[in-house]
C-alpha positions in Angstrom: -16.0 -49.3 -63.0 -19.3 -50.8 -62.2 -18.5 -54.0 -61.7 -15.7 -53.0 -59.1 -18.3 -50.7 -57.5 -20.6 -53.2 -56.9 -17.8 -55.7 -55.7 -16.6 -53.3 -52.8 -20.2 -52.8 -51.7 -21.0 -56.5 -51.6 -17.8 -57.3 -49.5 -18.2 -53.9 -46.8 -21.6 -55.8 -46.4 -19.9 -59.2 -46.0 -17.6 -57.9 -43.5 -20.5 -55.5 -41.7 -22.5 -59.1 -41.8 -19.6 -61.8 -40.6 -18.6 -58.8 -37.4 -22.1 -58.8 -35.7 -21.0 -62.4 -34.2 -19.5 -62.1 -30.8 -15.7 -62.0 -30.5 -14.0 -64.2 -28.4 -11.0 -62.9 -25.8 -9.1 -63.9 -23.4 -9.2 -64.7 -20.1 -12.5 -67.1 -20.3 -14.4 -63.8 -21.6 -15.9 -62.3 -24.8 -17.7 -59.4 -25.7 -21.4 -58.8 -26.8 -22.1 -57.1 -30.1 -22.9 -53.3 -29.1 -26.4 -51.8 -30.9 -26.1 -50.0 -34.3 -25.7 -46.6 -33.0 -22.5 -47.0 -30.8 -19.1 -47.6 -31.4 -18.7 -44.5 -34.0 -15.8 -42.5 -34.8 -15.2 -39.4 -36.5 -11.7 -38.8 -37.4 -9.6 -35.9 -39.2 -6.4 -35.4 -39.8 -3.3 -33.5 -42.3 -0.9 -35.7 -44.4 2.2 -35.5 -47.1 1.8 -37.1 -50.2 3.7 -37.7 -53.1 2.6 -39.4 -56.5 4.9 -41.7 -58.8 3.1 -41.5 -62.0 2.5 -43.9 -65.1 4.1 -41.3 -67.0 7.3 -42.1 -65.5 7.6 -46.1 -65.4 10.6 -46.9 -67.3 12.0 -43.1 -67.6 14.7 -43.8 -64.4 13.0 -40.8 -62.9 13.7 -40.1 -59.3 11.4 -42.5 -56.8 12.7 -41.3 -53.9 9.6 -39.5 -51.6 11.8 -37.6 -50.0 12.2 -34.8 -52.4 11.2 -31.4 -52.0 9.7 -31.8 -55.4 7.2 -34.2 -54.5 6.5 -32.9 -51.1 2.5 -32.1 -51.3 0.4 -31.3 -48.2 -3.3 -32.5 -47.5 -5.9 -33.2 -45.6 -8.3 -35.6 -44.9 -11.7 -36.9 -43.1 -13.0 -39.9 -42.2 -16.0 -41.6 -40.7 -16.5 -45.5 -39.6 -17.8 -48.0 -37.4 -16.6 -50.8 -35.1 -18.8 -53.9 -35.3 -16.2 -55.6 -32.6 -13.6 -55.1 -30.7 -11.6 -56.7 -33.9 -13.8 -55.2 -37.0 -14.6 -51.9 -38.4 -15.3 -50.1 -41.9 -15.0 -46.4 -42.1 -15.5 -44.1 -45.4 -12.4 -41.6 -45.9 -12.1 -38.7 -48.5 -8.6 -37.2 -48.7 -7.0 -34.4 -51.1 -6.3 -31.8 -52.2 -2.8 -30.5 -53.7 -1.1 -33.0 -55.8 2.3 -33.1 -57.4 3.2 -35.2 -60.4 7.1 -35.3 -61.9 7.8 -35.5 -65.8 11.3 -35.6 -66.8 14.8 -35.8 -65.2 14.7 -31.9 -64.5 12.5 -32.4 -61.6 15.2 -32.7 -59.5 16.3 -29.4 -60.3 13.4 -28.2 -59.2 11.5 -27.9 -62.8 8.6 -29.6 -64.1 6.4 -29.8 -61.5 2.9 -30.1 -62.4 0.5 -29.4 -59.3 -2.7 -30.7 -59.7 -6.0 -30.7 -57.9 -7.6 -33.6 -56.5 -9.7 -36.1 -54.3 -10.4 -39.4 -53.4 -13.1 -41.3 -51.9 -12.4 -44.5 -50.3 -14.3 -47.5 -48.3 -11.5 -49.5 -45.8 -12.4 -52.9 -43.6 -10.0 -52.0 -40.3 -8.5 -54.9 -38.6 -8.1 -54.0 -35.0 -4.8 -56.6 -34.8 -4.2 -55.9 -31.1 -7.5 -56.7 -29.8 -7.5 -59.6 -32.2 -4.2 -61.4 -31.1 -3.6 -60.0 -27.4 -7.4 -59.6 -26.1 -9.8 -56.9 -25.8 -8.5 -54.1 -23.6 -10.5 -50.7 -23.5 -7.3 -49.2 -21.7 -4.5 -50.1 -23.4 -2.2 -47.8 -24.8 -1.4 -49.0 -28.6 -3.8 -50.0 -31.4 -1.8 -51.4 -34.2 -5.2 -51.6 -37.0 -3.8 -52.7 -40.9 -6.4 -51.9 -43.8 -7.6 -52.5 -46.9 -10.0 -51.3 -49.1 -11.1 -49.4 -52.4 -13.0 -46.3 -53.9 -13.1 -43.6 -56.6 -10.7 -40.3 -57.4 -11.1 -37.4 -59.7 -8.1 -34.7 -60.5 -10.4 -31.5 -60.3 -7.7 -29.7 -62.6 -8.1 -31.9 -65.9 -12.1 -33.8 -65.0 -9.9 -37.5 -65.1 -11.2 -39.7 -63.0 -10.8 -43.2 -62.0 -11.0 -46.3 -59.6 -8.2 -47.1 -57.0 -7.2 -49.9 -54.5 -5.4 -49.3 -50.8 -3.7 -50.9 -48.4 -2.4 -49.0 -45.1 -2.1 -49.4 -41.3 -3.2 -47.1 -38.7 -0.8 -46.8 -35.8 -3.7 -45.5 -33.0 -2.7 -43.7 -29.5 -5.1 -43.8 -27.0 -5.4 -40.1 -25.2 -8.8 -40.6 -23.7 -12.2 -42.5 -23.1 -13.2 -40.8 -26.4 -9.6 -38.8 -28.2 -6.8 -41.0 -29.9 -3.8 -39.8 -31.8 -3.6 -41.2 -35.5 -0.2 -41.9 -37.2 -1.5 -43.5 -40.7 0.8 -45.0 -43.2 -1.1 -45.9 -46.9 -0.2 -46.4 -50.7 -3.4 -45.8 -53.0 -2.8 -48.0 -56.7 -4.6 -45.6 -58.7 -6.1 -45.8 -62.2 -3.9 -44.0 -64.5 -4.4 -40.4 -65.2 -5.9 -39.7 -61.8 -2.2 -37.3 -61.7 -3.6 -34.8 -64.0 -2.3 -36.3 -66.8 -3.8 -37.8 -70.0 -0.2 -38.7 -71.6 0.5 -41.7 -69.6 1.1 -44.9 -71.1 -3.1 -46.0 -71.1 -5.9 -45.3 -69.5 -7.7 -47.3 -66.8 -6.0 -50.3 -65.0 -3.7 -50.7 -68.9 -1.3 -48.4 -66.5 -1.2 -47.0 -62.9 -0.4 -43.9 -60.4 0.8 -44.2 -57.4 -0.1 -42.0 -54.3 1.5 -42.2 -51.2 0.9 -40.5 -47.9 1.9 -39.9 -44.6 -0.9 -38.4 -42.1 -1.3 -37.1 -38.3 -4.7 -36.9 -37.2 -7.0 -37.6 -34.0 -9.8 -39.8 -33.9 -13.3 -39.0 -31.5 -15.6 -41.8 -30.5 -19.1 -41.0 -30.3 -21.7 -42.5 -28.4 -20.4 -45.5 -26.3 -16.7 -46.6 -26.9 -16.6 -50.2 -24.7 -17.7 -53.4 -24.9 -19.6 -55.6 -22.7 -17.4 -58.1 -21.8 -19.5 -61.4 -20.6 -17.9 -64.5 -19.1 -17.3 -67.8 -21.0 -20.0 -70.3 -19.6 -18.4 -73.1 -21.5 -15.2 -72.2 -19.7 -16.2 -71.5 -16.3 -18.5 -74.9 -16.2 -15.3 -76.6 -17.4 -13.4 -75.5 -14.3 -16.8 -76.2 -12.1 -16.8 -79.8 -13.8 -13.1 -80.2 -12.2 -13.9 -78.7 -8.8 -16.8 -80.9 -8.7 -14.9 -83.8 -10.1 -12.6 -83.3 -6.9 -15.1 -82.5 -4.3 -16.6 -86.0 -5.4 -13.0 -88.0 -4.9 -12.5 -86.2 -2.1 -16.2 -87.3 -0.7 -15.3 -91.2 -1.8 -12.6 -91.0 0.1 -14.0 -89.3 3.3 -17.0 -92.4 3.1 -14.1 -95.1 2.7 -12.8 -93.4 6.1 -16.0 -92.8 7.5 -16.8 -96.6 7.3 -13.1 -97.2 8.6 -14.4 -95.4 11.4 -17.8 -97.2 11.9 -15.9 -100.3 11.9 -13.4 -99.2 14.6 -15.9 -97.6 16.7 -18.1 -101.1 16.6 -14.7 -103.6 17.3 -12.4 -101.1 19.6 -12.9 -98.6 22.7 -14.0 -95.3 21.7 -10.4 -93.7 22.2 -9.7 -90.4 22.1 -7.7 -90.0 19.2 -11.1 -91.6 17.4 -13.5 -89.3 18.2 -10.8 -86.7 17.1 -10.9 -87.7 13.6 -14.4 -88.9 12.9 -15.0 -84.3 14.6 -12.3 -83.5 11.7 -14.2 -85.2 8.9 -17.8 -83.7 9.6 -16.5 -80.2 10.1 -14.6 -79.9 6.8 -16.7 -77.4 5.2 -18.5 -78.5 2.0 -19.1 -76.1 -1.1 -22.0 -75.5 -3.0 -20.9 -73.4 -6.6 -22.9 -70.6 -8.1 -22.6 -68.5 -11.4 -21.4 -65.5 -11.8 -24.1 -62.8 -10.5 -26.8 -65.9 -9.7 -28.2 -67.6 -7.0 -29.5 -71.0 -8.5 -27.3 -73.8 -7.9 -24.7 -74.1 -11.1 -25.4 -78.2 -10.9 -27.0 -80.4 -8.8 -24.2 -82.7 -8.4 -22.9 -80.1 -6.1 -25.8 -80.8 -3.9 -24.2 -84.7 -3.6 -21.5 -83.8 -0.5 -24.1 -81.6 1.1 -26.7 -84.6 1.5 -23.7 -87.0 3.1 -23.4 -84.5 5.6 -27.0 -83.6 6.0 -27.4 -87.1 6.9 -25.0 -87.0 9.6 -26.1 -84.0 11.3 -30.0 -85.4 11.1 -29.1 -88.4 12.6 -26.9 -86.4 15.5 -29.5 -83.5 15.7 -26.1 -81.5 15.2 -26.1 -77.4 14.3 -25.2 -76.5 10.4 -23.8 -73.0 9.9 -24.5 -72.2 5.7 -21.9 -69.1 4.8 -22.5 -67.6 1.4 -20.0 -65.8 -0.9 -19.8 -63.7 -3.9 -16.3 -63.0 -6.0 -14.4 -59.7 -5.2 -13.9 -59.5 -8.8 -17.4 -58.0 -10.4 -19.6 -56.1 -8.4 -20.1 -53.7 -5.8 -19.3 -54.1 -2.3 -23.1 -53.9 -1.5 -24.6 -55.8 -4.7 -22.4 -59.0 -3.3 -23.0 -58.7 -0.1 -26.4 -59.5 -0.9 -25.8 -62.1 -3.2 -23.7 -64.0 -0.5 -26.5 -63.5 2.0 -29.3 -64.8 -0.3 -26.8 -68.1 -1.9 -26.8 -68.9 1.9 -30.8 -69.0 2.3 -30.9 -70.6 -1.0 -28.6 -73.6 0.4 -30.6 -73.3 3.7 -33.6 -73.9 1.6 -31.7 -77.2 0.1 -30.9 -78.6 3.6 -34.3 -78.0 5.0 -35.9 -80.2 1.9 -33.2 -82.7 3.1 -35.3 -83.3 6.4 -33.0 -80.6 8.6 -35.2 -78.5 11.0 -34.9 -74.9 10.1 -33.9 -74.2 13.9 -30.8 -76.2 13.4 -29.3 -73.9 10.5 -27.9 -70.6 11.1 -26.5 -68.6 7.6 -24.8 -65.3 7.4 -23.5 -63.4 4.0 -19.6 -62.5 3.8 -20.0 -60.3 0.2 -17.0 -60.7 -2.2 -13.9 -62.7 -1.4 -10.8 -63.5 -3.1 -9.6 -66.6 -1.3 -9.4 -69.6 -4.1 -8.4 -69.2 -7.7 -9.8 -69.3 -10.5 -11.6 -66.1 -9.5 -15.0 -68.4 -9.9 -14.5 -70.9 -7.2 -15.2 -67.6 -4.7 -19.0 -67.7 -6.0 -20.1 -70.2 -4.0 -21.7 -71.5 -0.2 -20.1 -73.6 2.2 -21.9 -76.0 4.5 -20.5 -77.2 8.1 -21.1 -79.0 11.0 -20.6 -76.9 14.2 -21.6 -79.1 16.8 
């Protein structure tokens, strides 16, 4: 009983141990490991049990759960812990009434033997719906399996013994804080943990079975949510391919730009000429950010900006600098002063580029939603006006 003891602490260690890493969800997010003190639930709850005891293997007696001669009541309470979104251990006792069957004339409804008991049990819950579809502090439907271990004693004859569990926990989200509990478990018990010594052997030689049924409520204490953080791996992967684009785009717009040279040197200076060379230095350029920053995510993004601070120093022309923050995080006033201050920082660039201050003008339009991925919106945009 020691050994088994000791086993079941070591591995609620293990598993309290492996969940304070960060769990990984969708959408290019994850969520931050909360301190030790939240993410605590109390939970209570009433079930029906019925026991299938060693005394009966090989007798043909009736299994079926359904009886009215094994219908027990019970209660039980429970207190745990989620480590993430994913990963939780919780200590349960349960009891009280118990109802083991002897002989054939149980179904008659004789030979009943009521006992008193309780058991004491340690479960790793494995929150599969967070796991598999993503964190979501709203939704609905928690489907959490379990397994775990712990110790019994039948009050009404001092036996005692180790058991073994498996369950799930069907969980219905009422609140911020209350959820509805449907639990479904089967404890493998030691034998003679049903009140009786007369079983084929003792310990694990034989075994009783107890299973229940239980409606309950859970309450969170403390704070229930994660932090959810964004992905930086991700999100630089997607700024890699913006920038990856920007730069073909900018080979390109030099290939035409010395197309244009050449024509402007060998032909007339048409119309239709000066047309296109106005359409290529007005294209705004972008400058990317991350999310709720306003250093420059890379420098290459700095690479179109110079091409076009070149132009507009050698023309003396006006730059307008418009900054941008996402419409996705944030308030309406914490963006709009991110936009406005990613627009000095850019102005900042272009004046170290040899652009005199009086030729830039910036303004701040807060959050946006105009590209997709919701991260291209974090960003400035430098054009030529004139």
């Amino acid at each position: 009983m020691k050994k088994l003891l000791i086993a079941l602490a070591f591995a609620g260690a293990s598993l309290a141990s492996f969940a304070q890493t960060n769990s990984v969800i969708a959408n290019k997010s994850s969520v931050a490991t909360n301190s030790f003190w939240n993410n605590w639930f109390v939970q209570a709850g009433f079930d029906w049990n019925m026991w299938y005891s060693d005394q009966e293997h090989g007798h043909n007696l009736s299994k079926n759960p359904f009886k009215s001669f094994r219908s027990v009541p019970g209660f039980s309470v429970a207190v745990g812990k989620w480590f993430t979104p994913g990963l939780g251990l919780r200590v349960k006792g349960q009891g009280l009434w118990g109802r083991r069957v002897d002989n054939d004339e149980a179904t008659q409804g004789e030979a009943k033997a009521g006992t008193k008991y309780w058991l004491l049990e340690g479960d790793a819950l494995f929150n599969l719906s967070n796991m598999v579809a993503g964190y979501n502090p709203k939704r609905v439907y928690n489907l959490i399996p379990f397994v775990g271990g712990g110790i019994g004693r039948c009050m009404s004859t001092d036996f005692e013994g180790m058991l073994l569990r498996v369950g799930i926990l069907n969980q219905f989200r009422v609140s911020k804080n209350i959820a509805i509990n449907v639990e479904l478990g089967w404890n493998r018990c030691e034998g003679d943990l049903d009140g009786s010594g007369s079983g084929t052997g003792h310990g694990w030689v034989s075994h009783d079975n107890n299973i229940y049924a239980e409606l309950g409520l859970t309450y969170s204490l403390g704070k229930t949510t994660w932090e959810v953080t964004p992905d930086v791996d991700a999100i630089n992967a997607e700024h890699q391919a913006a920038l990856d684009a920007l730069n073909a785009k900018l080979r390109d717009a030099e290939n035409e730009n010395s197309n244009l040279r050449t024509q402007l040197k060998t032909q007339p200076k048409t119309q239709t000429v000066t047309q296109s060379v106005k359409e290529l230095i007005t294209t705004p350029v972008s400058v990317f950010f991350e999310i709720g920053k306003t250093n420059v995510a890379s420098q290459k993004d700095l690479v179109n900006v110079r091409a076009l601070a070149k132009y507009a120093k050698e023309n003396n022309s006006k730059i307008l600098v418009t900054g941008y923050a996402d419409s996705a995080t944030g308030t309406a006033e914490i963006n709009h002063k991110l936009s406005v201050k990613r627009a000095e920082i850019v102005k900042e660039e272009l004046i170290k580029m040899g652009i005199p201050a009086e030729n830039i003008s910036t303004k701040g339009l807060g959050g946006v939603e105009q590209l997709s991925p919701v991260s291209f919106n974090r960003r400035a945009t430098v054009q030529i006006t004139e």
